[in-house]
C-alpha positions in Angstrom: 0.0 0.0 0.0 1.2 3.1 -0.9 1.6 5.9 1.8 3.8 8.9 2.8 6.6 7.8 4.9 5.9 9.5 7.9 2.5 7.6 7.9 4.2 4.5 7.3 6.5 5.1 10.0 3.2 5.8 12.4 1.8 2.1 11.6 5.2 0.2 11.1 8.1 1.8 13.1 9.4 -0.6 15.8 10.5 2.2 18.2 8.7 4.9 20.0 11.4 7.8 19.0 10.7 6.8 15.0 6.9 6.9 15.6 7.3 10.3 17.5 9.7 11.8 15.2 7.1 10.9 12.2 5.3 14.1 13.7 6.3 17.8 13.7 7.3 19.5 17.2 3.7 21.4 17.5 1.5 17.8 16.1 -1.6 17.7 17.4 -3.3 14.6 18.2 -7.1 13.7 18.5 -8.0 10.4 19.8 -10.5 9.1 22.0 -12.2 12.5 22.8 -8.8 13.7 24.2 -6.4 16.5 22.2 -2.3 15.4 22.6 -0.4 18.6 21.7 3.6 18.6 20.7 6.1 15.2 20.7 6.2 15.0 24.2 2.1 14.5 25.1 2.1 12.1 21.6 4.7 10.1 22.9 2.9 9.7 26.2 -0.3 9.0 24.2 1.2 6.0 22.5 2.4 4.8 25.2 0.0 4.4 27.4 -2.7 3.2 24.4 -0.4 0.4 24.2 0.1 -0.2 27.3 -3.8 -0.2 27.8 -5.2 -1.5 25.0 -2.3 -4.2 23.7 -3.4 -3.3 19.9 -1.8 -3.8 16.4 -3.2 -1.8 13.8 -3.1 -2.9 10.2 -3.3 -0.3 7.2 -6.1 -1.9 4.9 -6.7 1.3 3.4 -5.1 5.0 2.3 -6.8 7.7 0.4 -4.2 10.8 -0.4 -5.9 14.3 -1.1 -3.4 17.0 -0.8 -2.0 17.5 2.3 -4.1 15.1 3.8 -4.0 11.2 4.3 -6.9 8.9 5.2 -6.4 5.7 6.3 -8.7 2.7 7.6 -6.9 -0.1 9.5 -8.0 -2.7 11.3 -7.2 -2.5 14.6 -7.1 -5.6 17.2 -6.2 -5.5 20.8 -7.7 -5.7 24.5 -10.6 -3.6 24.2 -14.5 -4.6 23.6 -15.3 -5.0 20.4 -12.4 -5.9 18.6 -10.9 -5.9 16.3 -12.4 -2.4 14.4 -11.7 -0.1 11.7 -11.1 3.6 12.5 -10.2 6.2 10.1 -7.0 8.2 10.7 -6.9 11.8 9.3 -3.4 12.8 9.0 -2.4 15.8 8.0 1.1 16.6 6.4 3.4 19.4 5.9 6.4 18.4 3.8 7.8 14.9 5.6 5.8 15.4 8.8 2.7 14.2 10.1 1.0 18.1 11.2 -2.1 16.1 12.8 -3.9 13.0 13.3 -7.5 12.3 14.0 -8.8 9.4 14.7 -12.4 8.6 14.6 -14.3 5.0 15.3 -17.3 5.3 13.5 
């Protein structure tokens, strides 16, 4: 599937610093009904939906429009109801991901 490489580097990047690093300094985040401004409160957001939730998400989908990404993936982990398949919204400036939101229709 073809996608930006920042995106691919937010679905497939082993480590936390390549994940974080996919995202400019002042990324915002939506996820969950919760905002996640900068690296620093993304980082903690990852870490602590993995922690919780245990989930692998699986690109089964990307749509590019401009500056913009969408992506449905099918997401499995410890939460009711898996496995689902939210849309990500990412936004991009240059090689950056600008913004994500994610929405669980």
């Amino acid at each position: 599937m073809d996608m930006p490489s920042a995106v691919q580097a937010f679905f497939t990047a082993e480590d936390l610093d390549s994940v974080v690093s996919a995202f400019t300094p002042d990324a915002v985040v939506k996820d969950e009904g919760n905002t996640y401004r900068g690296r620093q409160a993304i980082r903690e957001w990852r870490v602590a939906a993995r922690q919780k939730y245990q989930y692998v998400a699986e690109p089964i989908e990307a749509i590019a429009q401009g500056d913009r990404v969408k992506v449905r993936a099918r997401v499995s982990g410890n939460f009711p109801g898996s496995p689902v398949i939210p849309g990500y919204l990412f936004r991009l400036t240059v090689e950056q991901i600008d913004g994500l939101e994610i929405a669980y229709d």
